[in-house]
C-alpha atoms as one frame of an Amber mdcrd trajectory, in Angstrom:
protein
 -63.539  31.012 -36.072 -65.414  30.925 -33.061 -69.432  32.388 -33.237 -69.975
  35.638 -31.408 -73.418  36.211 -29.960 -75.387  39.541 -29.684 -73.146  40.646
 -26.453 -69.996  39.998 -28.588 -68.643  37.671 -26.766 -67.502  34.372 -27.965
 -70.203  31.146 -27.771 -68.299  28.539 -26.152 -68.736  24.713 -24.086 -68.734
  24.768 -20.472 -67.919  21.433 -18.500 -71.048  21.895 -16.655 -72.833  22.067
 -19.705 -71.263  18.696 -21.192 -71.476  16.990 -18.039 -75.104  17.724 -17.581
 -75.757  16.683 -21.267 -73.945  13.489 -20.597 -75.313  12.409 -17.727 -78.951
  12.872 -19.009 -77.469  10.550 -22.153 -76.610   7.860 -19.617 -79.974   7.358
 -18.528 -82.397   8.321 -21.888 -80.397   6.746 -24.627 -82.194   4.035 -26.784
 -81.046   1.005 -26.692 -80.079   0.539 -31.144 -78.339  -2.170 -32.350 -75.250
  -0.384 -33.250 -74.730   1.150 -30.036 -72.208   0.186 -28.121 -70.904  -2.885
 -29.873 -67.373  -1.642 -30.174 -67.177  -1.831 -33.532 -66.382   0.816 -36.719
 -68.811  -1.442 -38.831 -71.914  -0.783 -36.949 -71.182   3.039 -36.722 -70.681
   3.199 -40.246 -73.213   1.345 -41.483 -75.941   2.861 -39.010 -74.752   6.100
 -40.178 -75.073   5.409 -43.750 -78.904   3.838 -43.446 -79.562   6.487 -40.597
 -79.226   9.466 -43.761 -82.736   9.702 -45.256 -84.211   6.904 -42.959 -85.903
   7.629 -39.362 -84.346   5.538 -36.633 -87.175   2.901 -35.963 -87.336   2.012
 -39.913 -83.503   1.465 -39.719 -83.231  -0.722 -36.643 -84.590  -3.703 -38.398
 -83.290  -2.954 -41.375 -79.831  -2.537 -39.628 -80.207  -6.230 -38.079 -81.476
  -8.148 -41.577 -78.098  -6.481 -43.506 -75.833  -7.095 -40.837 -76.598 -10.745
 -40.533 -76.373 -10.996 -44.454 -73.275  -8.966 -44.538 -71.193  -9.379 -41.311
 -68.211  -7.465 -42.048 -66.420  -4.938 -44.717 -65.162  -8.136 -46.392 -68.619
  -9.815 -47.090 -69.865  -6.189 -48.322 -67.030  -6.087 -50.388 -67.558  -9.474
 -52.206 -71.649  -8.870 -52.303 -73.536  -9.126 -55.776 -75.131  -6.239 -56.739
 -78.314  -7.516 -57.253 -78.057  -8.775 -53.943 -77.055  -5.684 -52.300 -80.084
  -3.982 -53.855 -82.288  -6.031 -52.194 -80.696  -5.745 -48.800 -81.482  -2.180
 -49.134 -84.759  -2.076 -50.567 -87.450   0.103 -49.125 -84.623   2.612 -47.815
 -84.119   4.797 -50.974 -81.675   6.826 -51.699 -80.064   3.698 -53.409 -76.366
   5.589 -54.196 -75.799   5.139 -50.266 -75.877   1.311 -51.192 -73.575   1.377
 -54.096 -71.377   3.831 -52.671 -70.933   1.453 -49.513 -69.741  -1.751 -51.863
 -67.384   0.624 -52.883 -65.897   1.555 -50.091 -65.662  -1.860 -48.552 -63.614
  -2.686 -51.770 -61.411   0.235 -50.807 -61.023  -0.840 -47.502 -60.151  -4.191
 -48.220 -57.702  -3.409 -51.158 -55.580  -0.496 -49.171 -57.036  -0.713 -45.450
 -56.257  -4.252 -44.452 -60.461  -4.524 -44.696 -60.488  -1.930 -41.621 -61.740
   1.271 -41.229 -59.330   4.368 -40.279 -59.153   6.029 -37.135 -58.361   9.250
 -39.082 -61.209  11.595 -40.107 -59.181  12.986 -43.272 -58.533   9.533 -44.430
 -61.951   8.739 -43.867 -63.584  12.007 -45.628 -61.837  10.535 -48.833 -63.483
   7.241 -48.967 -66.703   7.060 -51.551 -69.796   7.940 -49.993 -68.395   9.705
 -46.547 -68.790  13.132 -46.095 -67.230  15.641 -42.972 -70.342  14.366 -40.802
 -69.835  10.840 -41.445 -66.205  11.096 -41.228 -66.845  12.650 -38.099 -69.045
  10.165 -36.246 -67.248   7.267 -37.392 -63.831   8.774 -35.792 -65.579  10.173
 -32.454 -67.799   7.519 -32.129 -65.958   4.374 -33.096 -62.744   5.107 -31.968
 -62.924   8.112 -29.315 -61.043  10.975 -31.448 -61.987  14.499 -30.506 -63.662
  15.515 -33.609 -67.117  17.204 -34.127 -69.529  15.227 -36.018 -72.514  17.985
 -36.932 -75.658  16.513 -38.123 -79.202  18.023 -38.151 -79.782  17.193 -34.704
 -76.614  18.655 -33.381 -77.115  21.688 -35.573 -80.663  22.330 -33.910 -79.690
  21.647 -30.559 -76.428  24.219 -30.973 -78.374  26.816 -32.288 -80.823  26.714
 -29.692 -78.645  27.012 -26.820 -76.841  29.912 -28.092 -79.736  31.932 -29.789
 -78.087  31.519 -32.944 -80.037  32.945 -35.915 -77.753  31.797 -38.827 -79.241
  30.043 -41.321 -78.895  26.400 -40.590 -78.991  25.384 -44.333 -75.586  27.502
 -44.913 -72.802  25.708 -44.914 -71.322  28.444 -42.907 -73.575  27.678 -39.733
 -72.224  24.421 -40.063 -68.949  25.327 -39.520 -69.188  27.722 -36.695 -70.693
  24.897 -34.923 -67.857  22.630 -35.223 -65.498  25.395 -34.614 -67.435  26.188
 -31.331 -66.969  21.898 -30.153 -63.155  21.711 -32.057 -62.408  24.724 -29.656
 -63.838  23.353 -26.628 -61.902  19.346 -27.279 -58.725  21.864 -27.168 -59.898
  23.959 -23.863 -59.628  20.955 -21.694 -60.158  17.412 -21.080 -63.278  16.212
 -21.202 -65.386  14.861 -18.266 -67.061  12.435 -20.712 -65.654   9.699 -23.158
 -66.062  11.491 -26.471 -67.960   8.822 -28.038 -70.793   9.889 -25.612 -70.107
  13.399 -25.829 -70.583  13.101 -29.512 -73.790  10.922 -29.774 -75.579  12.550
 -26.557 -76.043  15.771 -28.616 -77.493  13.802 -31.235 -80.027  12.005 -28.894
 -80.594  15.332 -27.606 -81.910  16.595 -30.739 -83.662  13.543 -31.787 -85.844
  13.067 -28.215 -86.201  16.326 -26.658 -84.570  18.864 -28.556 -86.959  17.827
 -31.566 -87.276  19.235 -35.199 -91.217  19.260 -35.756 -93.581  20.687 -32.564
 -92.813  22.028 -29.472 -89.375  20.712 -27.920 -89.492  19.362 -24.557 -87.963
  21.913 -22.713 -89.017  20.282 -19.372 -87.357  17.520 -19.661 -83.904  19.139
 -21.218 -81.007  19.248 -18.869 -79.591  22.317 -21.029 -83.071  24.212 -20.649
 -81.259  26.454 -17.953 -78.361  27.597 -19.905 -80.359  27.802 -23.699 -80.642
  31.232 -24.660 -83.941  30.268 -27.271 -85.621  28.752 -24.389 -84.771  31.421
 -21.818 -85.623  34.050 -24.329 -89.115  31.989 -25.623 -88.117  31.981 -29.103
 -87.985  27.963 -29.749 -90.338  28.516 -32.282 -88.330  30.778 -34.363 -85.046
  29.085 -33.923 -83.520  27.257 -35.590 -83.932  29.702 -38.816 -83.963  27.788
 -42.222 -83.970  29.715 -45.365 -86.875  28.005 -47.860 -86.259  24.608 -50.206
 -86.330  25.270 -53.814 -89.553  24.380 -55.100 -89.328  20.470 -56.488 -89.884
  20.007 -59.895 -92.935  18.053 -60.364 -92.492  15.187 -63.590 -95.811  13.566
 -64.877 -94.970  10.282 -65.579 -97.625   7.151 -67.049 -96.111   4.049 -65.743
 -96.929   0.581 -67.727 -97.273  -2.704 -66.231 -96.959  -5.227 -69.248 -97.181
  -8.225 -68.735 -98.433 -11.697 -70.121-100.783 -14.724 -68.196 -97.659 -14.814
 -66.094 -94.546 -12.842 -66.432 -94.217  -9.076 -66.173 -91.872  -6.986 -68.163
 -88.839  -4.648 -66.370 -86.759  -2.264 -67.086 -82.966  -1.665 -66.063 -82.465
   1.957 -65.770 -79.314   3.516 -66.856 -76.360   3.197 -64.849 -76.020   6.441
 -63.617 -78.175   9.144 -62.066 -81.883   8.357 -60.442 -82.384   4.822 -58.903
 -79.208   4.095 -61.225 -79.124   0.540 -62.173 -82.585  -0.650 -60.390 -85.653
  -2.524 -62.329 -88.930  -0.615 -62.647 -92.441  -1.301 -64.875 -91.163   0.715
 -68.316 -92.280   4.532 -68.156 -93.332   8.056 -70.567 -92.192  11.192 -68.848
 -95.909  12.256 -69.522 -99.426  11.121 -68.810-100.342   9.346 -71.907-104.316
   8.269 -72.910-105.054   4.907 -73.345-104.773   5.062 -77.272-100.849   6.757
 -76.675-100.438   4.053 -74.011-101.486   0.762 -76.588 -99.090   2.604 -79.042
 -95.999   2.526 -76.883 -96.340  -1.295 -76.009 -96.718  -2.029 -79.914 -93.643
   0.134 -80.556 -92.030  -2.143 -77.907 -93.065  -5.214 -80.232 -96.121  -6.407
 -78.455 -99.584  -6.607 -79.315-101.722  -5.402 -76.616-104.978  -7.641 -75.778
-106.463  -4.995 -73.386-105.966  -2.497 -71.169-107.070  -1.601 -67.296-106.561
   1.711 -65.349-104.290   1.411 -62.130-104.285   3.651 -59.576-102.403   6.885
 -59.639 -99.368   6.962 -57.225 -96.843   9.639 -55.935 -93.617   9.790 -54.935
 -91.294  12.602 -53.843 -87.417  12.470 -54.105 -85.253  14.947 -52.187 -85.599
  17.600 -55.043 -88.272  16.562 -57.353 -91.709  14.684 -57.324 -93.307  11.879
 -59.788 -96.773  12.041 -60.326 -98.390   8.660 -61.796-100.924   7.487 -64.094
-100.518   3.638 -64.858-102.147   0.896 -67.198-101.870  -2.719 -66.600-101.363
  -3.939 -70.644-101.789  -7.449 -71.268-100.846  -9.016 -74.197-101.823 -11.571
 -76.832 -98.914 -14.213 -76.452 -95.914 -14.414 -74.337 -93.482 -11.634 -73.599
 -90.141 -10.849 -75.251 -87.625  -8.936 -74.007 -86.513  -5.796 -75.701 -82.611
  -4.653 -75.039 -82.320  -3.472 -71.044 -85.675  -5.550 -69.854 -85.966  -8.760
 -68.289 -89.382 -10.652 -67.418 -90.403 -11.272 -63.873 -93.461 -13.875 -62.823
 -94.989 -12.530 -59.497 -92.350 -14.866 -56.891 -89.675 -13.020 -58.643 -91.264
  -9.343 -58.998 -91.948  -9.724 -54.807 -88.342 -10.697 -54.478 -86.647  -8.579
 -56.726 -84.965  -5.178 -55.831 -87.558  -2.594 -57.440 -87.904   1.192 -55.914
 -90.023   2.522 -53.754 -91.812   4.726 -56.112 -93.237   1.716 -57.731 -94.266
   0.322 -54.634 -97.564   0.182 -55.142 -97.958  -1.287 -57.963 -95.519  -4.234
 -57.122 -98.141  -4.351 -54.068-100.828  -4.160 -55.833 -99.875  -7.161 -57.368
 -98.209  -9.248 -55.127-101.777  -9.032 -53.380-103.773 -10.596 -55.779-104.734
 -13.985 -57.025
């Protein structure tokens, strides 16, 4: 299916248009660390850290983990607890865990390589149509769209397109509109630059919050929301669900020199990562002293931290927190472990607890 706009006729790719995107790429790409390298690896991994993450946090980021873990293999073969670390201060930890897994695919029934082949990719753990999609066009040349939010923006721009770009639907008629023009002709371009020049498009002129640059876009001539002054209205979004707000009292226990954490559950949020124990519910300082006794301890006193929020992709924690110390050294109760201050500033704990392992790791 190819998108019609308002004049009925079908949206498509001209040469001219992909040769003047191109070019502009040539000279205005950023110089990343997992450009250009020639290998799969660095595309996949950059694409993985890239979801969630802006582009300047990753680089770094990008540089520490691929000097830890220099190939599929070494991902493979990595400890958990190690991995977790790698990744810390990136979120969305699944992306982690769901990498380890797919190196250990890779290695057991890919010769530790991965596929050219976007449908063999899509069925890997943790790589979806996009990813699929950037790995194949990007890392090995195959004409295959590879939509992301940029390339959705930018798309929907130049053809006036009011769909709603959270429908999946929109998605699609954008990849049928660059699937159509890969079979019109061949292309002027190698299709690894076709593929990430729309993205740097969207990411440096083309861009999702304030004015695009229209000035300095070589596509400003052909883009019917420019031409028509209605950059401001396009791309349309449809409005995010409200997030569900939980009230959570977080409690830092801890003796003259350990701290106590808690694994969380294997599954679901921040599945498997250490965090202070936690009430879904702001708690006094009375209900607070009660649920470190039921935990076995007896609480010397008690000191107000400050209140902290966080916001996940659909829901937000809001925090109250007591530092409880106690009268005697810690135990640990099933699923905890204790952590003196060297350990709790090395250890793998998320970013919603951030600052209170700063707070912390600060002080005498």
């Amino acid at each position: 299916m190819i998108h019609m706009n308002k004049t009925g006729k079908k949206a498509y790719l001209s040469n001219e248009a992909v040769t003047a995107l191109t070019e502009w790429y040539k000279q205005a790409k950023r110089d990343l660390p997992w450009r250009n390298t020639g290998d799969p690896y660095d595309v996949w991994l950059s694409e993985i850290m890239l979801q969630q993450t802006r582009v300047e946090a990753v680089k770094e980021r990008f540089i520490q983990f691929r000097n830890e873990l220099p190939d599929i293999a070494s991902l493979a073969e990595c400890d958990d607890e190690r991995l977790m670390r790698l990744w810390e201060g990136m979120g969305y930890y699944s992306r982690a865990r769901n990498l380890k897994k797919c190196a250990q695919v890779l290695v057991q029934d890919y010769d530790g390589k991965l596929p050219e082949d976007p449908e063999l990719l899509k069925k890997l753990p943790g790589i979806g149509p996009y990813t699929a999609g950037a790995i194949s066009s990007i890392a090995y040349s195959r004409a295959v769209p590879a939509v992301d939010g940029n390339v959705l923006r930018v798309m929907t721009r130049l053809y006036g397109m009011e769909d709603d770009i959270r429908n999946e639907q929109t998605k699609r008629k954008i990849e049928d509109i660059i699937a159509a023009y890969f079979d019109s002709a061949p292309l002027p371009c190698r299709v690894s630059d076709f593929t990430q020049a729309w993205m740097e498009l969207g990411a440096l002129v083309c861009m999702p919050n304030g004015a695009p640059a229209c000035n300095e876009c070589p596509l400003s001539e052909m883009c019917r929301a420019h031409l028509d002054n209605r950059t401001d209205e396009i791309p349309c979004r449809s409005p995010l669900k409200q997030r569900k707000v939980i009230r959570k009292t977080i409690l830092v226990i801890r003796d003259g020199s350990h701290f106590l954490l808690h694994k969380r559950p294997d599954t679901g949020l921040l599945a498997g990562l250490y965090e202070f124990p936690s009430i879904d519910r702001f708690l006094t300082r009375d209900e607070a002293l009660e649920e470190v006794r039921k935990l076995g301890f007896d609480p010397l006193r008690i000191h107000v931290l400050p209140d902290a929020k966080h916001i996940f992709t659909h829901l937000e924690w809001h925090m109250h927190a007591f530092e409880i110390m106690t009268a005697g050294s810690l135990s640990c109760p099933e699923n905890c472990i204790l952590a003196d201050k060297r350990d709790l500033a090395g250890r793998a704990i998320p970013n919603a607890f951030q600052v209170y392992k700063d707070y912390y790791s600060l002080r005498d």
